[in-house]
N, CA, C and O atoms as a DFTB+ gen file, in Angstrom:
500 C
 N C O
     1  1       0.842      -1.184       0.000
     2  2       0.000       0.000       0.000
     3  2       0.888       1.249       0.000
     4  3       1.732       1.417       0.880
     5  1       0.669       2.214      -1.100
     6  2       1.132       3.273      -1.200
     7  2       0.262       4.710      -0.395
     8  3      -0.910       4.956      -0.681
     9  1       0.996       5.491       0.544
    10  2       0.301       6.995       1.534
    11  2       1.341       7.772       1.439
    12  3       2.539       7.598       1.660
    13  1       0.651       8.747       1.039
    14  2       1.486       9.937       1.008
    15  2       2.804       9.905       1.633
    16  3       2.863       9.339       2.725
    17  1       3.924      10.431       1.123
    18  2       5.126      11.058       2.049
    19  2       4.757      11.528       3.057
    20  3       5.076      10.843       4.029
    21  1       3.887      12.944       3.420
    22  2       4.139      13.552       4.402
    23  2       2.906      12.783       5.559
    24  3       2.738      13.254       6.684
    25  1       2.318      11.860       5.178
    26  2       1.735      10.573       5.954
    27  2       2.757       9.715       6.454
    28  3       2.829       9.341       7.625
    29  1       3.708       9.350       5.350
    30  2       4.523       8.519       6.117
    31  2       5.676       9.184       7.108
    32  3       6.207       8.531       8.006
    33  1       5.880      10.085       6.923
    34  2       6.654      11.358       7.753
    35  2       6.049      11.141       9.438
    36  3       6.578      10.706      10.461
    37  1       4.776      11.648       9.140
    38  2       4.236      11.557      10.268
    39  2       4.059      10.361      11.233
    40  3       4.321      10.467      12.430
    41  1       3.570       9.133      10.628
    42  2       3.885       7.815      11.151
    43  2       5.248       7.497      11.714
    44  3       5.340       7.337      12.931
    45  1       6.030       7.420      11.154
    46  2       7.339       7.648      11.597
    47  2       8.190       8.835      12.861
    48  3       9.158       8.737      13.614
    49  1       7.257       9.824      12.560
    50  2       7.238      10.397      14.025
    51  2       6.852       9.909      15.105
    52  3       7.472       9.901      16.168
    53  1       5.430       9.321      14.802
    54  2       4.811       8.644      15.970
    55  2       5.279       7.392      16.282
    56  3       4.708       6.903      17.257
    57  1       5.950       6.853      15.884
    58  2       6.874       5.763      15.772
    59  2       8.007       6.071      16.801
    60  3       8.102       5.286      17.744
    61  1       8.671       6.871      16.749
    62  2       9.708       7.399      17.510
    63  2       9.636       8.003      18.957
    64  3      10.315       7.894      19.978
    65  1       8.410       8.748      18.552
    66  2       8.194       9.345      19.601
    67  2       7.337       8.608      21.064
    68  3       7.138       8.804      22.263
    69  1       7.004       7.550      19.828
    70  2       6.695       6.581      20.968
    71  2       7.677       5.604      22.010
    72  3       7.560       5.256      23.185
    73  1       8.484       5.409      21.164
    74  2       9.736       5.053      21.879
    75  2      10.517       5.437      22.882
    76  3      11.217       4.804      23.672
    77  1      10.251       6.790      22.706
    78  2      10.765       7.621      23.869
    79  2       9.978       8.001      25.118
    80  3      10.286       8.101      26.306
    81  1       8.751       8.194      24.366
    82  2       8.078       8.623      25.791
    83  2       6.955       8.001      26.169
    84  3       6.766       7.284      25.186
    85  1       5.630       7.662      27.292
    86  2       4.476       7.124      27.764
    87  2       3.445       7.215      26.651
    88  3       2.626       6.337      26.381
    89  1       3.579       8.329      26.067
    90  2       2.295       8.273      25.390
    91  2       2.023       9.468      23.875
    92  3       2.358      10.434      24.561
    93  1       1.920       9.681      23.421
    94  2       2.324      10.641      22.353
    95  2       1.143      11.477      22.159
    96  3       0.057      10.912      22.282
    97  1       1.161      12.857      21.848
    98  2      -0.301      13.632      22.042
    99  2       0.368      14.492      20.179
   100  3       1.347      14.354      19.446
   101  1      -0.794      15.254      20.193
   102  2      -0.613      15.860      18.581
   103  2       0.305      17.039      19.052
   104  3       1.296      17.140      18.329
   105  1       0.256      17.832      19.927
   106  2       1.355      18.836      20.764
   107  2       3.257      18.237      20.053
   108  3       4.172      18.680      19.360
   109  1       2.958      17.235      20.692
   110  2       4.353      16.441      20.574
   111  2       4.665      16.477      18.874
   112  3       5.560      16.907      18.146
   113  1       3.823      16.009      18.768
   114  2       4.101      15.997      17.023
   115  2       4.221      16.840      16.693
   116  3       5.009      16.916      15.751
   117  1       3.936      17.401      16.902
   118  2       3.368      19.161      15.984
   119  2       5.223      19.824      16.714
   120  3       6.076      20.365      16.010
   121  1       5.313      19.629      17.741
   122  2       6.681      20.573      18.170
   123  2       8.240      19.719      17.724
   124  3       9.397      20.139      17.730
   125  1       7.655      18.346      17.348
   126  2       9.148      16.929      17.115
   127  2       9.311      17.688      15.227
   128  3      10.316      17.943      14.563
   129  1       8.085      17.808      14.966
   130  2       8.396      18.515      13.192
   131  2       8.104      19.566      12.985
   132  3       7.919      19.819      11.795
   133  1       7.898      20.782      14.052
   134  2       8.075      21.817      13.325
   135  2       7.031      22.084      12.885
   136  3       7.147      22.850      11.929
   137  1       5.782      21.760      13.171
   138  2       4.211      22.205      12.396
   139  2       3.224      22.833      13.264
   140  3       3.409      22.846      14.481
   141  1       2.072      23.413      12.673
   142  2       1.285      23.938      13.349
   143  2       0.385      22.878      13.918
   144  3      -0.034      21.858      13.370
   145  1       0.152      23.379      15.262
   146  2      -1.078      22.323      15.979
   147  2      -2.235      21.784      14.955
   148  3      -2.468      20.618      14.636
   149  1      -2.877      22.962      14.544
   150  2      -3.789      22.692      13.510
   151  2      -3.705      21.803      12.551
   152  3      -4.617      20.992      12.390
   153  1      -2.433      21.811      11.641
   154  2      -1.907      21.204      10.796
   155  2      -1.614      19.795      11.318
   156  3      -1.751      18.914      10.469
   157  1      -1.309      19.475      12.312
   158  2      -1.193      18.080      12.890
   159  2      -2.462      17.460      13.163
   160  3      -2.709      16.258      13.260
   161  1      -3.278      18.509      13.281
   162  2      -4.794      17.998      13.675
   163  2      -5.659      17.440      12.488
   164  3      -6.479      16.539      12.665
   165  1      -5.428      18.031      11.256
   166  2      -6.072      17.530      10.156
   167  2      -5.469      16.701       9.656
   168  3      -6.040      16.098       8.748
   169  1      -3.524      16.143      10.152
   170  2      -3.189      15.349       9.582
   171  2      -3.466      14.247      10.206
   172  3      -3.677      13.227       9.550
   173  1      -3.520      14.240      11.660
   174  2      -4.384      12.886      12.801
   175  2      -5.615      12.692      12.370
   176  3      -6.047      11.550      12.214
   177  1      -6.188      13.542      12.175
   178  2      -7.904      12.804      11.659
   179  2      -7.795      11.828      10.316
   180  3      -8.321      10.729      10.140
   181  1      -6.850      12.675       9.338
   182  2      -6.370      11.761       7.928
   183  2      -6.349      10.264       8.603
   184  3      -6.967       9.223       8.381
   185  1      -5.232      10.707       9.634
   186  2      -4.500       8.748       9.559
   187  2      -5.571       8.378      10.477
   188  3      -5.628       7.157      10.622
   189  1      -6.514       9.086      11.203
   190  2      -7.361       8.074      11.805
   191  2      -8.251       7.520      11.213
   192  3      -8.827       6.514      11.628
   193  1      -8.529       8.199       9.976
   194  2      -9.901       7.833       9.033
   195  2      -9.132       6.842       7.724
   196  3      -9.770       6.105       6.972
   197  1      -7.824       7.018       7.693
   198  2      -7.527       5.301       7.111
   199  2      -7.247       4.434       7.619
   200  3      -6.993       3.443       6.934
   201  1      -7.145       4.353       9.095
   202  2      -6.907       3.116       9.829
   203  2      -5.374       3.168      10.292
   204  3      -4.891       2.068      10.564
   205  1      -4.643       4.144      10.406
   206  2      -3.605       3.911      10.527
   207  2      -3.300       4.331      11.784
   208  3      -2.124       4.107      12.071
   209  1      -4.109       5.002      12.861
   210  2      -3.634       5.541      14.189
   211  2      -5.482       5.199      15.308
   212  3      -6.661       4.938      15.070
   213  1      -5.002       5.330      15.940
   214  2      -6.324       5.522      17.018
   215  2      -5.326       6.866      17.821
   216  3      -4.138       7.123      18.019
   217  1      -6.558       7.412      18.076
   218  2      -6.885       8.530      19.377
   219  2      -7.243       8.110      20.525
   220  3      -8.455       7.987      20.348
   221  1      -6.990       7.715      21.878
   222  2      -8.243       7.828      23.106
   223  2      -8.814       9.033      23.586
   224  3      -8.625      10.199      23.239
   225  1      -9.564       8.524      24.469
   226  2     -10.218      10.253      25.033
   227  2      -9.270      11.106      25.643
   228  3      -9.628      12.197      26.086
   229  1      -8.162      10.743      25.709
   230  2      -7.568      11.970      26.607
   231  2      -6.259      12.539      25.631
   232  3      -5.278      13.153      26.052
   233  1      -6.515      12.183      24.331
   234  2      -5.715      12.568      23.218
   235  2      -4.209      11.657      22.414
   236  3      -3.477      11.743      21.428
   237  1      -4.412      10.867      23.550
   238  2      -2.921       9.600      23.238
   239  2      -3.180       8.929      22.197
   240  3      -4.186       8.259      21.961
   241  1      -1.810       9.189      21.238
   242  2      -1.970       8.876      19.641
   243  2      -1.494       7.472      19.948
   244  3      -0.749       7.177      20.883
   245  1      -2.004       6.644      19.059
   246  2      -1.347       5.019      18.842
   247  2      -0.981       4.506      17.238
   248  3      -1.731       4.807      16.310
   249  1      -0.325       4.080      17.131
   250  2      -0.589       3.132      15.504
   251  2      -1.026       1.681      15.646
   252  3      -0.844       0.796      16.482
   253  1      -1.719       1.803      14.415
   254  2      -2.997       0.708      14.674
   255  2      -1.368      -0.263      13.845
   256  3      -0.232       0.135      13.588
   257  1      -2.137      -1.767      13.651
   258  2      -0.832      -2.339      12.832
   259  2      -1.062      -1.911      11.615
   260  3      -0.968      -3.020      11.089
   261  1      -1.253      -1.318      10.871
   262  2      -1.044      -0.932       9.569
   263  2      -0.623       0.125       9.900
   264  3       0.072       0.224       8.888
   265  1      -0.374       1.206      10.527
   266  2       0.207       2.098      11.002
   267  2       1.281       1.569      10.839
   268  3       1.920       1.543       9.787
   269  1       1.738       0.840      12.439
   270  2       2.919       0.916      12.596
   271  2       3.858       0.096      11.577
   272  3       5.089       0.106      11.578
   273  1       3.080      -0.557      10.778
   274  2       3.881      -1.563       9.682
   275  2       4.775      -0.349       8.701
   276  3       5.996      -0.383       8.550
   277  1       4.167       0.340       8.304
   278  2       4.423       1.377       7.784
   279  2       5.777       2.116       7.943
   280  3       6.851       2.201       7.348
   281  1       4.951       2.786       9.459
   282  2       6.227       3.843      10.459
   283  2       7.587       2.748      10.565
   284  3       8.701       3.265      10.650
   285  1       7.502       1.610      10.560
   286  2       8.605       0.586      10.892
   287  2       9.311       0.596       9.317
   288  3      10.525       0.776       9.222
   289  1       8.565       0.415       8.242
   290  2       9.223       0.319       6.969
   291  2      10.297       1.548       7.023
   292  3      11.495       1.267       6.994
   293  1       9.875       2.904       7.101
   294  2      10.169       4.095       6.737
   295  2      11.505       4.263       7.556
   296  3      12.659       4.254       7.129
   297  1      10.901       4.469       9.247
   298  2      11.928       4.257       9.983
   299  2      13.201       3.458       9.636
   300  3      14.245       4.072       9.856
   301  1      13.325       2.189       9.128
   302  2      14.375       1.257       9.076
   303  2      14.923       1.918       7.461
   304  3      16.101       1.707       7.176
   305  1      14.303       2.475       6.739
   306  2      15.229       2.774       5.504
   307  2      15.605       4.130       6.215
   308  3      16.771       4.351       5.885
   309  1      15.178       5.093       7.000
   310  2      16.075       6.279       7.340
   311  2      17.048       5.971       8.528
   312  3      17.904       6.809       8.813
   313  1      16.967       5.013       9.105
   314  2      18.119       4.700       9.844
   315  2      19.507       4.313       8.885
   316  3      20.644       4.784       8.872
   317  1      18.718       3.023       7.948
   318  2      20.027       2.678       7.141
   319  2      20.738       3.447       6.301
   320  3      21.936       3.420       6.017
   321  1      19.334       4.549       5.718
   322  2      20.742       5.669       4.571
   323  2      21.206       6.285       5.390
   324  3      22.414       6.076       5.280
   325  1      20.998       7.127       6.405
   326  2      21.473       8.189       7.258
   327  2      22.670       7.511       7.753
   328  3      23.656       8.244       7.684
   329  1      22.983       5.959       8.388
   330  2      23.930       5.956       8.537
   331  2      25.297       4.953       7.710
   332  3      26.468       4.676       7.967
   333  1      24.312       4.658       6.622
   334  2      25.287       4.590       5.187
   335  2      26.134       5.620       5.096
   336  3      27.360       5.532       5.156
   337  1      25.302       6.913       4.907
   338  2      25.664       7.916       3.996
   339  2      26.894       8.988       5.196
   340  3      27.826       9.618       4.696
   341  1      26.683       8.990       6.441
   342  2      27.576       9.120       7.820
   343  2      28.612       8.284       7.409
   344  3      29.570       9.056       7.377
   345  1      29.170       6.762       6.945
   346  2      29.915       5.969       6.852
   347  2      30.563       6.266       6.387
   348  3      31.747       6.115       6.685
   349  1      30.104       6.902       5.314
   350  2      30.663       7.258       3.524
   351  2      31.385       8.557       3.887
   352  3      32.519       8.604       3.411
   353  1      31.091       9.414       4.466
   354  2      32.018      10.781       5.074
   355  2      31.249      12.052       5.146
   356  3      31.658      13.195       5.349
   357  1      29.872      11.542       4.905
   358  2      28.824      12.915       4.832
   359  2      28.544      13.104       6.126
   360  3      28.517      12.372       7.115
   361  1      28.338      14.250       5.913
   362  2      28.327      14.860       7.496
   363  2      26.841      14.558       8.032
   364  3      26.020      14.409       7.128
   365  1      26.341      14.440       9.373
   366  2      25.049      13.883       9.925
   367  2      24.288      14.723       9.880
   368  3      23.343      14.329      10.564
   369  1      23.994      16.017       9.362
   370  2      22.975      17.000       9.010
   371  2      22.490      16.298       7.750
   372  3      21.673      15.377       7.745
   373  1      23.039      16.792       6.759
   374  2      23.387      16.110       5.265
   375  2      22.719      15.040       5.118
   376  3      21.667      15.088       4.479
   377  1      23.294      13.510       5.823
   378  2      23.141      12.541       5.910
   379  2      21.740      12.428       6.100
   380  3      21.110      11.691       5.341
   381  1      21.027      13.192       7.208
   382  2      19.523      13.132       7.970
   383  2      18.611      13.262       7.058
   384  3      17.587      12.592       6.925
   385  1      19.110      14.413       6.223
   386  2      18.449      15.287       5.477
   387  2      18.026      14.581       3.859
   388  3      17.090      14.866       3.113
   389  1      19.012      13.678       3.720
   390  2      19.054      13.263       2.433
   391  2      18.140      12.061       2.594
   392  3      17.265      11.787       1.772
   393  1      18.392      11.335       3.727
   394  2      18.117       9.969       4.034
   395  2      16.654      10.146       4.410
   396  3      16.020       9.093       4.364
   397  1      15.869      11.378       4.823
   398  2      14.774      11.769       4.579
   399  2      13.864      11.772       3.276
   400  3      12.728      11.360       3.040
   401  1      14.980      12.497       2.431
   402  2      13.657      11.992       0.911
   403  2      14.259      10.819       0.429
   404  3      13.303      10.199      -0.037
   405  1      15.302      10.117       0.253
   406  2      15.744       9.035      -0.340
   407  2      14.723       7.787       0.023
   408  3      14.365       6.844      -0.682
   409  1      14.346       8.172       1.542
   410  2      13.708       6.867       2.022
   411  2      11.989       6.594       1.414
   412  3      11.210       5.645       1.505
   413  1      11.929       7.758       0.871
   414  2       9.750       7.940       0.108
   415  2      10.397       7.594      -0.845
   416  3       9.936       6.453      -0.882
   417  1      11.411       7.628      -2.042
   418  2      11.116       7.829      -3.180
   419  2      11.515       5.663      -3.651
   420  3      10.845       5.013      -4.454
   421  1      12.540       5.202      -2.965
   422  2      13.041       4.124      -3.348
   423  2      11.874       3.046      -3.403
   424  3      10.824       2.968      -2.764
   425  1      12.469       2.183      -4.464
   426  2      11.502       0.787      -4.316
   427  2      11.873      -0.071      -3.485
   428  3      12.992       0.127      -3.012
   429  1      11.246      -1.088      -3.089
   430  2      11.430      -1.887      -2.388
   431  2      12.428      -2.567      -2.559
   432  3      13.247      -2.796      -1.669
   433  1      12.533      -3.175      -4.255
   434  2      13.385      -3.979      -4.667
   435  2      14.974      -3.489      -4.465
   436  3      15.976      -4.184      -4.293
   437  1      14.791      -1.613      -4.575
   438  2      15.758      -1.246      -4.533
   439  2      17.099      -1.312      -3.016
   440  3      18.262      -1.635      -2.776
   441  1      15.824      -0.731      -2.355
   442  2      16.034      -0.655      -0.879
   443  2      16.764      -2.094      -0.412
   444  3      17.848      -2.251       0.150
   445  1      16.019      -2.842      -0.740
   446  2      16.467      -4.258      -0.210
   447  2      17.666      -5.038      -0.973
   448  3      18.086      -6.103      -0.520
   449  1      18.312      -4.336      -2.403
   450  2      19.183      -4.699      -3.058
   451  2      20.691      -3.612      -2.347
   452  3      21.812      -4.120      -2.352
   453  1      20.527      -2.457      -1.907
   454  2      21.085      -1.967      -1.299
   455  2      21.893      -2.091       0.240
   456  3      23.084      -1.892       0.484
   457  1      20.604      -2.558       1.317
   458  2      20.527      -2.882       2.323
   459  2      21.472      -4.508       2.228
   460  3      22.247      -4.744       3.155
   461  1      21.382      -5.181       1.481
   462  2      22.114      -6.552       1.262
   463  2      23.460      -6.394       1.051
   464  3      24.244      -7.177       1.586
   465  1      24.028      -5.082       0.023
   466  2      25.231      -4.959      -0.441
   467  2      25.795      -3.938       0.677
   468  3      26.950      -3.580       0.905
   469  1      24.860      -3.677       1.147
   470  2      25.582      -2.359       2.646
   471  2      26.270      -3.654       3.626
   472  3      27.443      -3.816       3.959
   473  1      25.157      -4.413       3.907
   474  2      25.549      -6.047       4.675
   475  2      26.792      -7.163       4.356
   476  3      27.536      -7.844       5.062
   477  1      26.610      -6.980       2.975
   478  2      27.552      -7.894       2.867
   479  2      29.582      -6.882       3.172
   480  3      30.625      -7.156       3.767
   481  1      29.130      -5.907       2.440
   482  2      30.256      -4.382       2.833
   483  2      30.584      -4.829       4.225
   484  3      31.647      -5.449       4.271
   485  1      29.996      -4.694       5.322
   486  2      30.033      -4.863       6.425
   487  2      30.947      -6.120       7.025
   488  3      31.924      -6.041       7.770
   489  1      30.397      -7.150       6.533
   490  2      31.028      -8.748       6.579
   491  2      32.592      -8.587       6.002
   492  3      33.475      -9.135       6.662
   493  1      32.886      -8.004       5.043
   494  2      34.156      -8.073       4.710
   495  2      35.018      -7.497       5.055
   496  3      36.147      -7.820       4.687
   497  1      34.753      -6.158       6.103
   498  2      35.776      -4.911       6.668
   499  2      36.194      -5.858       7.884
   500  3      37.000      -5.462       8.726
């Protein structure tokens, strides 16, 4: 299933941010990227009305599993370019930054033909 970039952006926030802390509210989001409350608010109703997050009553964001299947895809390709591309001698701004759009635009096939030859790189140093 293909969702927007700045859907999967957001999943991937909530992904993280769950990791770190008890419970994740749209506040959090809205201040982890830099957006307006509002703007986080129409983007939480989005992912709640495709199935990809629940709300409870007291505002605590969740990912449903299609959510988090998602936020987990995205997440694991911006971990691996960001610190490919850190390996390689790019500096970790750079690296963040790049490994941000690199990670929406690649195919799967690609990603995973990459991720194998980063692995096997690894095995031989």
């Amino acid at each position: 299933m293909k969702i927007q970039e700045s859907a999967e952006n957001y999943l991937e926030t909530i992904l993280v941010l769950s990791q770190a802390h008890p419970y994740v509210r749209s506040i959090d989001i809205a201040n982890e990227m830099g957006f307006s409350k509002p703007s986080v608010s129409v983007a939480m109703k989005n992912l709640r009305t495709s199935g990809h997050i629940q709300v409870d009553e007291d505002g605590h964001i969740t990912l449903t599993e299609s959510g988090r299947k998602i936020a987990e895809q995205i997440y694991e390709r911006h971990t691996v370019f960001s610190n490919w591309l850190m390996e390689l001698g790019v500096d970790r701004e750079t690296a963040l930054a790049d490994a941000c759009r690199i990670e929406h635009v690649l195919s799967s096939e690609s990603f995973s033909a990459i991720k194998e030859h980063i692995n096997k790189t690894k095995q031989h140093v």
